[in-house]
DOBAMI-894660 format. One line per 8 residues: number of its first residue (from 1); for each residue z, x, y of C-alpha. Coordinates in pm, 1 decimal, m for minus. Each point is the difference from the previous one (the first is absolute). Layout:
REM DOBAMI-894660
NUM> Z,X,Y | ...
END
This chain:
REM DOBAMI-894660
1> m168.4,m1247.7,m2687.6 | 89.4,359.8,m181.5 | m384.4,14.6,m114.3 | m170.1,m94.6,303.8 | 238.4,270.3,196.0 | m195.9,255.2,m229.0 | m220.3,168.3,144.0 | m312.3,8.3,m89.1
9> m353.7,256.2,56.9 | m5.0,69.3,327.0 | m417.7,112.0,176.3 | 19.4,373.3,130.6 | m256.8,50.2,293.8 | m125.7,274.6,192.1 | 2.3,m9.3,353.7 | m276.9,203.3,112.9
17> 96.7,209.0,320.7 | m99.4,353.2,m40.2 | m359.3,m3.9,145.6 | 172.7,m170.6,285.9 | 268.4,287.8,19.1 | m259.8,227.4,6.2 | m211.0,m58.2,282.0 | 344.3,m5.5,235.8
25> 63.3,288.5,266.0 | 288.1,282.1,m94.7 | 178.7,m189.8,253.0 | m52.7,m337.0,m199.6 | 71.2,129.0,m368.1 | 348.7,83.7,152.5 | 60.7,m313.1,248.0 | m76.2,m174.0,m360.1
33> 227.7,210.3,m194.3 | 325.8,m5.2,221.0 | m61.0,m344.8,32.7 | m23.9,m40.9,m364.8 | 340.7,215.2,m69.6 | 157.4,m190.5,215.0 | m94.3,m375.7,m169.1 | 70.1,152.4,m290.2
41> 383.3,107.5,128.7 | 85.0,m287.6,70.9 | m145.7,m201.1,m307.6 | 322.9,m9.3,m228.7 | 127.3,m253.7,278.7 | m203.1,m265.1,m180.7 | 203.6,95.0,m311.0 | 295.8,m75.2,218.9
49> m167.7,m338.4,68.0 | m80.8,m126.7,m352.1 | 285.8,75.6,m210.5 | 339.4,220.4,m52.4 | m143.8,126.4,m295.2 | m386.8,76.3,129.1 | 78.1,371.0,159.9 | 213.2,122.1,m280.7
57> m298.7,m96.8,m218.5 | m227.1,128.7,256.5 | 199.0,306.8,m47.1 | 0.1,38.9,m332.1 | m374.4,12.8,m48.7 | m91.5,254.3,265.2 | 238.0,227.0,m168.6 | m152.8,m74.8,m318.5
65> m367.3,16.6,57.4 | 58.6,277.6,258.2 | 154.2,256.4,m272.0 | m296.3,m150.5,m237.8 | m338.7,m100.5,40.8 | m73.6,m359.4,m226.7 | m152.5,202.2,m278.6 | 282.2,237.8,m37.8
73> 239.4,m231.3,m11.5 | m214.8,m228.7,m253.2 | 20.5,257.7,m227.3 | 334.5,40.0,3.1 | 89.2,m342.9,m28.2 | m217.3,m46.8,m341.8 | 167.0,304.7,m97.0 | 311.5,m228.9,m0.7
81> m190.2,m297.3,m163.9 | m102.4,m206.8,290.5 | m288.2,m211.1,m96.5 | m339.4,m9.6,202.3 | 77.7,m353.2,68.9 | 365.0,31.8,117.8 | m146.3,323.5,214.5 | m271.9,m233.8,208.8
89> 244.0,m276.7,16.6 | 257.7,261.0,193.7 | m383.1,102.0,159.4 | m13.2,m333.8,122.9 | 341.1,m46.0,136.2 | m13.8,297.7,209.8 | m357.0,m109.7,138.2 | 154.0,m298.0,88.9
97> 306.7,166.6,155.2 | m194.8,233.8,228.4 | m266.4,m238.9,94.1 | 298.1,m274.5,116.3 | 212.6,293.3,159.0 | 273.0,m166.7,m182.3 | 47.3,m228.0,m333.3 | m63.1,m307.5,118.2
105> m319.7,m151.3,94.7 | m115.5,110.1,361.3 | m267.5,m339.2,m50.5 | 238.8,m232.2,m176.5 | 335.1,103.1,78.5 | 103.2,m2.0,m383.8 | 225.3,260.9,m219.1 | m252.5,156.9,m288.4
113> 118.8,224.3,m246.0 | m127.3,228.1,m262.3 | m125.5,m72.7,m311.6 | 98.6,273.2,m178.8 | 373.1,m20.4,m158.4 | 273.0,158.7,162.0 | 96.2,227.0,m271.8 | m385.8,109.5,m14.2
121> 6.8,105.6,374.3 | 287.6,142.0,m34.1 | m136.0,236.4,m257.9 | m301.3,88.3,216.7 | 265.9,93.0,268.9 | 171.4,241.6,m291.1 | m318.2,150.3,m64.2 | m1.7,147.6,408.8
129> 329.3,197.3,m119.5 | 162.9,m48.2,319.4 | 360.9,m100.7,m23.6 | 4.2,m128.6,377.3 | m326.4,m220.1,m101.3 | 182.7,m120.0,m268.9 | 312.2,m101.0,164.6 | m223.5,m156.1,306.0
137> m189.0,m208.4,m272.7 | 363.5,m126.2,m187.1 | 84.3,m45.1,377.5 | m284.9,m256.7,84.7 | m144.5,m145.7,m337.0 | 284.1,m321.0,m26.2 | m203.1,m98.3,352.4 | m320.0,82.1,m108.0
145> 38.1,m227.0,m279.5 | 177.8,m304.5,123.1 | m90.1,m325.9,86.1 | 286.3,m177.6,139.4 | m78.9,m357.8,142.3 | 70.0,109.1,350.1 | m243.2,384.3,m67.1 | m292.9,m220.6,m133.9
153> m131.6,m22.0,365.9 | 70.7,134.4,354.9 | 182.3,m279.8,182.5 | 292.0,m37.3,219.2 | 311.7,1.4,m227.0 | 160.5,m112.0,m167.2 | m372.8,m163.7,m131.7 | m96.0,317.1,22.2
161> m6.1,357.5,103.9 | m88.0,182.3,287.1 | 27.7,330.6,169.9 | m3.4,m116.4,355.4 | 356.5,m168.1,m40.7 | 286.0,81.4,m195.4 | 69.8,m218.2,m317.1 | 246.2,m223.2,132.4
169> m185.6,m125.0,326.9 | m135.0,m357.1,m2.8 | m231.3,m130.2,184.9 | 237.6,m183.3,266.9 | 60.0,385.5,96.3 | m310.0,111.2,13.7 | m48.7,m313.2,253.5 | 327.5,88.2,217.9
177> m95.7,360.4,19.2 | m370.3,m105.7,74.3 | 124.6,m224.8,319.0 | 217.8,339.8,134.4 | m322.4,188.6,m5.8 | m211.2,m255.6,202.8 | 310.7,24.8,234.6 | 41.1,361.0,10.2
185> m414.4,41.6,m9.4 | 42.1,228.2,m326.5 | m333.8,m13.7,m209.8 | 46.7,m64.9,m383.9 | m272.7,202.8,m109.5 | 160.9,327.8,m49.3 | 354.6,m92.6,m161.7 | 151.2,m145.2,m268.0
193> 361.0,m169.4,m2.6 | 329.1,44.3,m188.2 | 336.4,m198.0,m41.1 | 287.5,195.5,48.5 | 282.1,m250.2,6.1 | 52.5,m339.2,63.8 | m209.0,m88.7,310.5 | m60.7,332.7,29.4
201> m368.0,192.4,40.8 | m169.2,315.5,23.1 | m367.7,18.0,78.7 | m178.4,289.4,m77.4 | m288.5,165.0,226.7 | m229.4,237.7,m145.4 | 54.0,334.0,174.9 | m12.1,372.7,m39.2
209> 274.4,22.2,313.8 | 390.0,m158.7,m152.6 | 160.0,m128.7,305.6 | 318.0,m182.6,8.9 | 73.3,m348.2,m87.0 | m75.7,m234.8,276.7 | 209.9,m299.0,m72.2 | 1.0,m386.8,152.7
217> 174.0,m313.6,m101.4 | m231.6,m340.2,m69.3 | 152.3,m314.0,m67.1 | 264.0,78.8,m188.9 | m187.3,319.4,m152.5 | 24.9,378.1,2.2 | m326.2,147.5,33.3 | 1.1,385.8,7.3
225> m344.2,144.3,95.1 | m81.5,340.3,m179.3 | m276.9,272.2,48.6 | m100.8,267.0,m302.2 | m151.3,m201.9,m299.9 | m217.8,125.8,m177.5 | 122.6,334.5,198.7 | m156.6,234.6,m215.5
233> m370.1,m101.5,m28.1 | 45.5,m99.7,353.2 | 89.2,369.8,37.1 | m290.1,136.0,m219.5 | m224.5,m211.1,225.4 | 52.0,80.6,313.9 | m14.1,404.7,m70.5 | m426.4,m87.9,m150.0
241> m70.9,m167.5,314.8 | 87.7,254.2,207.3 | m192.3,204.4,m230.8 | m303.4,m171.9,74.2 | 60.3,m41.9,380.2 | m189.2,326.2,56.7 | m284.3,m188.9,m143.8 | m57.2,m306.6,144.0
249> m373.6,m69.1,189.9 | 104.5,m181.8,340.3 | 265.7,m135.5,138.2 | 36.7,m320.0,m125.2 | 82.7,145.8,m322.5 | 246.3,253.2,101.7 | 201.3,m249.5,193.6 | m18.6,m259.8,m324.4
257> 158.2,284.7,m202.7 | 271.9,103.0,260.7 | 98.9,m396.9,15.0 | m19.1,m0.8,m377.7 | 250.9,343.8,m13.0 | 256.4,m221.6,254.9 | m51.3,m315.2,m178.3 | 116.1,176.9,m359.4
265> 210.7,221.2,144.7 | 208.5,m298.9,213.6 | m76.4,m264.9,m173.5 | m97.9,m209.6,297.2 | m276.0,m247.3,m100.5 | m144.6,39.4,377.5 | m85.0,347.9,m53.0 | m238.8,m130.6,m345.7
273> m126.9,m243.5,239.8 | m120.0,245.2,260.7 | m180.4,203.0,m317.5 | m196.5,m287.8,m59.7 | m103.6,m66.8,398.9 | m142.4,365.9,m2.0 | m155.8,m99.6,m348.6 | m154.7,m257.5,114.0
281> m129.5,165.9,264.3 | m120.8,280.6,m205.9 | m372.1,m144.9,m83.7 | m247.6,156.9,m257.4 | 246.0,307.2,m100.4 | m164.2,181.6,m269.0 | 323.6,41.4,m223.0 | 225.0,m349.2,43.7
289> 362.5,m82.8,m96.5 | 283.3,m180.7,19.7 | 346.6,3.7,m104.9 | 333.4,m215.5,54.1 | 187.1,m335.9,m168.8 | m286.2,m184.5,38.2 | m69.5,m315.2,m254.6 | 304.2,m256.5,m89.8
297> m165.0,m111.6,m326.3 | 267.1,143.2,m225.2 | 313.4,m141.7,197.0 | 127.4,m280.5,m128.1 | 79.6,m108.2,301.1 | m330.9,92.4,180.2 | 158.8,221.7,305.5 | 24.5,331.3,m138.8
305> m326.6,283.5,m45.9 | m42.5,157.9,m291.8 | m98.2,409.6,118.6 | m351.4,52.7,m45.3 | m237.1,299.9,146.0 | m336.5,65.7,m22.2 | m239.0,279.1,76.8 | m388.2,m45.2,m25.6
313> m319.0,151.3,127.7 | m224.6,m254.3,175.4 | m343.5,m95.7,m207.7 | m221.8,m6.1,298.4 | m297.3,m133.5,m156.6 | 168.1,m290.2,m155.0 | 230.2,m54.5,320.9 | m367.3,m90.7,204.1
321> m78.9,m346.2,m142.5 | 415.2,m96.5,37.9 | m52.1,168.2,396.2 | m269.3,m284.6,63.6 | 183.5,m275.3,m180.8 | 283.3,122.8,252.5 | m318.1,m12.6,268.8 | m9.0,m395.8,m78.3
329> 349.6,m94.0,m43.3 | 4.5,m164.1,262.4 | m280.4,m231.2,m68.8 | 146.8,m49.8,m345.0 | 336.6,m106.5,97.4 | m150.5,m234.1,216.2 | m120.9,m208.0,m337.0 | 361.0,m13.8,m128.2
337> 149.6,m366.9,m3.1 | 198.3,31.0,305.2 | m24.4,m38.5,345.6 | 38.6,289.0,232.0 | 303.6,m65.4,81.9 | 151.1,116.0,m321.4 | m179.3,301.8,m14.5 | 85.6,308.8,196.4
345> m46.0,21.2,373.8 | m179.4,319.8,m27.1 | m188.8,170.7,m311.9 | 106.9,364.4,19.5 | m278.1,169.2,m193.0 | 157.7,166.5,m295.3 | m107.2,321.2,m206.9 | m117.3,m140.0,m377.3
353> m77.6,305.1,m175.7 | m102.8,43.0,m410.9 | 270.8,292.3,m118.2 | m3.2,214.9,m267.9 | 357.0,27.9,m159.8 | 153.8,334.9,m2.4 | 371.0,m76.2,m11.4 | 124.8,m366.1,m27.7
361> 417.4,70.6,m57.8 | 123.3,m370.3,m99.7 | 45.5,m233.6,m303.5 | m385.3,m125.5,18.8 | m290.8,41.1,179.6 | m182.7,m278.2,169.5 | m387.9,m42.3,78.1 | 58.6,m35.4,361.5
369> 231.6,m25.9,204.9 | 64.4,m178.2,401.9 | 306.9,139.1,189.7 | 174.6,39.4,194.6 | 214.5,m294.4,m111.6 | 197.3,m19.9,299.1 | m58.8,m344.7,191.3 | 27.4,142.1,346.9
377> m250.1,310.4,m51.2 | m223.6,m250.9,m212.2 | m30.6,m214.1,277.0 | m29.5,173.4,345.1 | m75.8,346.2,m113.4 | m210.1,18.7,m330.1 | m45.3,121.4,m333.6 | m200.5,169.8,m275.1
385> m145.4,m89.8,m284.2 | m124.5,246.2,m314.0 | m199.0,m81.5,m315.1 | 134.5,240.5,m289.8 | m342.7,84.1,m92.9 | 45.8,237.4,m250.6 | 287.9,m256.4,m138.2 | m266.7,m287.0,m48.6
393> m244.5,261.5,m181.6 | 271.0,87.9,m247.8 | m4.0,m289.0,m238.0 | 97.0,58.3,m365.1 | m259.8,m87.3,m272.2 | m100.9,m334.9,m11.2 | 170.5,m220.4,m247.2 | m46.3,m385.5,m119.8
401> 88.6,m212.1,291.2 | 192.8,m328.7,m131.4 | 3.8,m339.7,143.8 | m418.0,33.3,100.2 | m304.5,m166.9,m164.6 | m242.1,272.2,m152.6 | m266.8,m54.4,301.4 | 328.4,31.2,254.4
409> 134.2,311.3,m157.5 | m366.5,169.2,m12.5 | m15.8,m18.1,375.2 | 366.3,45.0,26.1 | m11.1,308.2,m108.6 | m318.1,135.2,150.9 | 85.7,m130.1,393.1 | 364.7,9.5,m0.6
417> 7.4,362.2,198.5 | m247.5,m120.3,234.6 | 151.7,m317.3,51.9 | 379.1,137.7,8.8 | m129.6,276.7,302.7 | m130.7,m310.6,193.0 | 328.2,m201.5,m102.0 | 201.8,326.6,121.8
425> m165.4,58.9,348.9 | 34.5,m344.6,111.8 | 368.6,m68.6,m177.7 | 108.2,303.6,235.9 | m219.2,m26.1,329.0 | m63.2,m330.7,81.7 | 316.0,m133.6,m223.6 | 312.0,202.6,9.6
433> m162.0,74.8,378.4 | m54.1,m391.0,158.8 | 233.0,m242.4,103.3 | 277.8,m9.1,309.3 | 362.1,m73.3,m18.5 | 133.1,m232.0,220.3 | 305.6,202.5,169.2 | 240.6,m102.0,230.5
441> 114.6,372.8,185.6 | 396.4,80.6,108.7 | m83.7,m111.1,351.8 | m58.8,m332.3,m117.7 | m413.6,17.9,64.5 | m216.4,m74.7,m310.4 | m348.3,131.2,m108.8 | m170.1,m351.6,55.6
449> 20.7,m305.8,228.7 | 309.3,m196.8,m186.8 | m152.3,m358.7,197.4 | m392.1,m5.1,m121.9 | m12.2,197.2,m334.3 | m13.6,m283.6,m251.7 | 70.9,32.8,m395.5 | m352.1,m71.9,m174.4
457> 223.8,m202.3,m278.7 | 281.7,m195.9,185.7 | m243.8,m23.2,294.7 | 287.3,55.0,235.1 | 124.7,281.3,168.0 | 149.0,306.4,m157.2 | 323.4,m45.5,m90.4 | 112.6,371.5,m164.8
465> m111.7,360.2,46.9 | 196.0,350.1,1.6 | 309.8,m16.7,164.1 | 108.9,368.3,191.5 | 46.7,267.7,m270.1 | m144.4,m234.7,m307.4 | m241.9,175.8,m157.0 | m277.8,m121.0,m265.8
473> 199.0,151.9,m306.0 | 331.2,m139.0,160.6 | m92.4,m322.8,m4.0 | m236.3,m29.0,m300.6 | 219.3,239.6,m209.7 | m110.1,m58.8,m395.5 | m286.2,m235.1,39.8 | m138.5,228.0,329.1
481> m222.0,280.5,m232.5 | m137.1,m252.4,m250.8 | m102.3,m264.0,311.1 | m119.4,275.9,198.0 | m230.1,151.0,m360.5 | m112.0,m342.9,8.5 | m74.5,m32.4,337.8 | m236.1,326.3,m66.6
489> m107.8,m92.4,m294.7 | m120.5,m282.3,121.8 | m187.6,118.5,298.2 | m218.9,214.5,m219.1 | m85.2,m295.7,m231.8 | m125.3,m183.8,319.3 | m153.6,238.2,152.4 | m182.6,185.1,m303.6
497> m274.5,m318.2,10.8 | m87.4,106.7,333.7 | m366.5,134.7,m31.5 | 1.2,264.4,299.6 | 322.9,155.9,m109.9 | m137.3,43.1,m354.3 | m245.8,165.0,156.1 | 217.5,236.0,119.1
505> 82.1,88.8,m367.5 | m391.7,82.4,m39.7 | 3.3,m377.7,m198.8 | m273.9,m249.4,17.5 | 151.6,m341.8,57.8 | m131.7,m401.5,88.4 | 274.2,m210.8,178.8 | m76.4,m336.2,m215.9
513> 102.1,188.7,m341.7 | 214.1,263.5,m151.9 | m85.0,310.0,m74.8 | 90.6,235.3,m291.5 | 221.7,172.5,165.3 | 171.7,m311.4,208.7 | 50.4,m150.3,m329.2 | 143.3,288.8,m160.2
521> 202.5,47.1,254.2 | 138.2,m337.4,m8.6 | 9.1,m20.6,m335.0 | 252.0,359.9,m21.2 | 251.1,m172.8,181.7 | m31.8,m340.8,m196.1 | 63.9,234.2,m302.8 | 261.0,234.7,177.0
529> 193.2,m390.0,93.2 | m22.3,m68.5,m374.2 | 154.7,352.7,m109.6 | 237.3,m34.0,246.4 | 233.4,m221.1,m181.8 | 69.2,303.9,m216.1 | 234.5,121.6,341.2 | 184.6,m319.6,13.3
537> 336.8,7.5,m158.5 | 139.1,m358.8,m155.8 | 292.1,116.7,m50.4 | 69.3,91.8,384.0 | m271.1,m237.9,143.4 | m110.7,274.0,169.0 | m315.5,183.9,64.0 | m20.1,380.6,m23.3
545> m254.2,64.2,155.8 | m144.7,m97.6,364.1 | m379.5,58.0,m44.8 | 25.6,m211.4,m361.5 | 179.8,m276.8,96.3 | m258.5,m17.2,374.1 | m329.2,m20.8,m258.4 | 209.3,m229.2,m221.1
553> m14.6,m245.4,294.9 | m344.4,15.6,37.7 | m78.5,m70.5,m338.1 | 174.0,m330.8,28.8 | m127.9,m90.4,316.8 | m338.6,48.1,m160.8 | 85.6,m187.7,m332.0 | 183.2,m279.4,226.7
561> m301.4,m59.8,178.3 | m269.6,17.6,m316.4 | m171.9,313.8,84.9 | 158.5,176.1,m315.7 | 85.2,m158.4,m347.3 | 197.4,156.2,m213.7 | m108.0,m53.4,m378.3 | 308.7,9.6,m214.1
569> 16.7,25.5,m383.7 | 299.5,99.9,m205.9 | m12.6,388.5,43.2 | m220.6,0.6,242.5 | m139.9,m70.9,373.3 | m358.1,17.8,153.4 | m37.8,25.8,373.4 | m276.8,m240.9,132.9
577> m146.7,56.6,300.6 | m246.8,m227.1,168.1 | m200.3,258.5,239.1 | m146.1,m315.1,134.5 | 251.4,m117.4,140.8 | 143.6,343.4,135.5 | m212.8,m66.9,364.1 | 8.4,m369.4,m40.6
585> 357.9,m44.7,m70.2 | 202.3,296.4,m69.6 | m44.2,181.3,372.5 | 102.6,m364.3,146.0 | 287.0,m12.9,m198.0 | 126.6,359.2,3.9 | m69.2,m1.9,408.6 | 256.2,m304.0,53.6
593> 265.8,187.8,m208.0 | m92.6,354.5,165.4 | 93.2,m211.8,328.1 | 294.9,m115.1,m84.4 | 137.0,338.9,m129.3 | m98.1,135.4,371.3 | 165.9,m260.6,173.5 | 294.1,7.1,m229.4
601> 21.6,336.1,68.2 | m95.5,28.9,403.0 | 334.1,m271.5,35.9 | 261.3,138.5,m187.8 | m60.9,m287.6,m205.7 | 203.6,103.7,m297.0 | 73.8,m369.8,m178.7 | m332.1,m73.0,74.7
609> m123.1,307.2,m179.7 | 233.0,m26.5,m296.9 | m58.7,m390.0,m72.2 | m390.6,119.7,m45.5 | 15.1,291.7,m214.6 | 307.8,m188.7,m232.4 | m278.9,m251.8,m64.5 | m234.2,268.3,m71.8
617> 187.9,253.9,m202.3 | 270.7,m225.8,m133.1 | m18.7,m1.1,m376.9 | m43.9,m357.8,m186.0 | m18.5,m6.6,m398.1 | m432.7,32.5,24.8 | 72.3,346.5,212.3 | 268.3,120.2,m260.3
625> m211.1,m82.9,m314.5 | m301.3,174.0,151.9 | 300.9,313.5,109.3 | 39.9,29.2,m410.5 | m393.1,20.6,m54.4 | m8.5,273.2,292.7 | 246.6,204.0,m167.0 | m113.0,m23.9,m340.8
633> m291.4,209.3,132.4 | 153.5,203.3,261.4 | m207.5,312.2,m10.9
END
């Protein structure tokens, strides 16, 4: 366990904005760069997420490589003897650091630590001369270097750690103090939660403003309510939007940035939910952003947002085929698996825009992304979807890809761009963007007619959806971001055979066979299911990671139903893929299950949901005997 916590060579990429900088307005350049301060400001809070340790670190190396530049200090630490290989291995640890925002895993969840011995480190730290470096270094190393059972992983302890609570909650109180916030209608997305006594709570909001405590009694409990974490990035925040205010282009925008100021100055999730109505609204800007708690990935629990803020300039040559795949949604969605009466009542046309990546302040940065991610503003209002473009461009040199046969890995690698842009456009438009919830509002009305609709599996009529103030995460909690990445996921398999939206892509296709880039991009997530086992942890039963363990399913729904083999010698495993039966079988079988997810999901259907994907990413001796091939060849 201590050797795979090492961490290993980490790709470095470029992302390419400064043409895009360039050709922006006066007014632009500085709406981008007040935007970008204030990310930026407020950044260290997803230190304050990850670990106790993570902003001393954090810390510690902008002091150190802000007094010296990597070469200066280099020569100063062989000066003192450091080898070249102990200096990349300390190389590597702080690429790691900085690219996570934090030392453990942003895709994975798990502690790493450096290669390079303590006392070595240490030495390089001597070399700065700085007493106060020093004494931060003696300060933090014991925690940069341990790997106590309960460290190995973020978790809710006492299996693990985690930021969002204090070390002695358990689960049973995250639960009670979950059940006061449906009551009070307090979102979990911007707090985190603390024991103070015996049934006693505080929960934290994320403010710049410190009010007093507000607090209630529940069942037996103590629950204090308290404004000001995070205070001081909050703080920092607030004062760079105002500084870009002045330079906003309509009004849309300056009334998303005055709702943003209340939101982190209050704390009061309504205010971030306003920001994202004007958003919304805000169609074909030419610089985009957006900023808040927004994805519940790293929460043990599932409830919580981890801060994230973005700032990009809109590509809009690239955003014109993704416009006219928005142009056909529509049509698209219509050749889902469900009836129309699980999909929305209305399609609100949304803005899909390519971006170019100026400022992305979190710990990782996706390929696209679908938000908002709240139900109600999903559902009746809208959203927006974005393709990283200058993220997908950015791959790091191309390196032998296990697990494939020779002709599979040759076409592998020379589609797998093309094939992961189609992959991402229809994941985020026509997946994270389809499907209705089945809602039952506070006056007691629902969202669809409770005596006709019928369940397409019991046949009989539906017998669960939303209750008043449930919410998708709410009910779904842990399994609701890997069922909803699979849900996605799987939508752009199906949908990447159709010919006319290939066509879309500037890609020839016949609908009676695959093409390249269908294949390929089948044949990524077939390999992604396989790696996934790497982010499932035996010793928890627990996966670590929701996009993993959502292509993990797919594999096994493929293998269960012969469209994959897997080919397994001692050492080693060979994906098989019969692109024959990819039309012929696999868009049968991976339709039925895309179904089911929706319909799990559109009714609340939470033991429903969980029965499926414990068959499908439950582990069984085969699965844990392939896990110890994976990672023998982790790359």
């Amino acid at each position: 366990k201590m050797e795979q916590a090492l961490c290993g060579e980490i790709p470095v990429s470029v992302l390419e904005c400064a043409e895009a900088f360039e050709l922006l307005s006066d007014n632009e350049k500085k709406y981008t760069h007040y935007l970008s301060k204030a990310s930026w400001a407020a950044a260290p809070i997803a230190l304050e997420q990850t670990s106790s340790e993570s902003p001393k670190i954090f810390k510690l190396f902008l002091e150190l490589f802000s007094a010296f530049s990597v070469s200066e200090l280099k020569a100063r630490s062989e000066e003192k003897g450091i080898s070249t290989q102990n200096w990349e291995y300390l190389m590597r640890y702080v690429s790691n650091f900085f690219g996570n925002m934090g030392n453990y895993l942003s895709f994975g969840d798990t502690k790493f630590l450096p290669r390079i011995p303590q006392e070595e480190f240490r030495k390089i730290i001597e070399a700065a001369g700085n007493e106060s470096l020093l004494n931060a270094y003696d300060d933090v190393a014991p925690k940069i270097y341990s790997l106590e059972p309960n460290e190995v992983a973020l978790n809710i302890p006492p299996k693990g750690i985690s930021t969002y609570y204090s070390p002695d909650i358990r689960e049973s109180d995250i639960e009670l103090v979950q059940q006061f916030m449906q009551q009070q209608k307090i979102s979990a997305y911007n707090t985190r939660l603390f024991k103070t006594g015996e049934s006693q709570y505080e929960l934290r909001l994320a403010s710049a403003k410190k009010g007093d405590p507000k607090t209630f009694e529940f069942q037996d409990a103590k629950i204090s309510v308290v404004t000001g974490d995070h205070q001081e990035y909050m703080e920092k925040m607030v004062h760079y939007l105002r500084e870009a205010l002045p330079y906003c282009s309509n009004e849309n925008q300056t009334n998303m940035l005055n709702c943003y100021i209340k939101h982190f100055e209050e704390g009061n999730i309504e205010d971030h939910k306003d920001a994202q109505r004007h958003w919304i609204k805000d169609t074909g800007p030419v610089v985009e952003t957006n900023m808040g708690f927004i994805e519940s990935y790293r929460d043990p629990f599932g409830v919580r947002g981890e801060y994230e803020a973005f700032v990009s300039i809109v590509d809009k040559k690239a955003s014109e085929r993704l416009s006219t795949l928005v142009d056909n949604a529509e049509k698209f969605l219509a050749m889902l698996p469900w009836s129309k009466d699980f999909e929305k009542d209305s399609f609100t046309r949304p803005d899909f825009t390519s971006l170019c990546v100026v400022t992305f302040a979190s710990s990782g940065i996706p390929a696209g992304i679908n938000i908002p991610n709240y139900d109600d503003i999903r559902q009746s209002e809208g959203f927006k979807n974005v393709s990283l473009g200058n993220v997908l461009a950015a791959s790091p040199k191309s390196k032998p890809v296990p697990f494939l046969t020779e002709e599979d890995e040759v076409l592998f690698k020379e589609l797998k761009g093309r094939a992961f842009e189609v992959q991402v456009a229809l994941h985020e438009l026509l997946g994270h963007g389809s499907g209705k919830l089945l809602q039952q509002e506070e006056d007691g009305t629902f969202n669809f007619d409770t005596d006709k609709l019928i369940n397409p599996f019991s046949n009989e009529k539906i017998a669960s959806w939303y209750k008043p103030r449930e919410t998708y995460d709410t009910v779904f909690k842990t399994l609701g971001s890997p069922m909803e990445e699979c849900r996605a996921e799987c939508v752009g398999l199906y949908l990447s055979v159709v010919p006319e939206i290939l066509s879309l892509f500037g890609i020839s296709a016949d609908k009676d066979a695959a093409c390249d880039i269908t294949y390929v991009n089948w044949l990524l997530l077939i390999h992604g299911g396989l790696r996934a086992l790497e982010f499932y942890s035996p010793d928890m039963d627990k996966w670590r990671q929701a996009h993993m363990q959502a292509r993990h399913a797919i594999m096994r729904l493929l293998l269960e139903n012969g469209v994959v083999q897997l080919e397994q010698t001692d050492d080693n495993v060979l994906i098989r893929f019969d692109r024959s039966k990819l039309i012929s079988n696999g868009v049968t079988v991976l339709g039925e299950f895309l179904h089911q997810i929706n319909i799990h999901k559109a009714t609340a259907d939470y033991e429903g949901a969980t029965a499926l994907f414990k068959r499908l990413t439950g582990m069984n001796e085969t699965m844990l005997k392939l896990r110890d091939i994976v990672i023998a060849k982790k790359q």
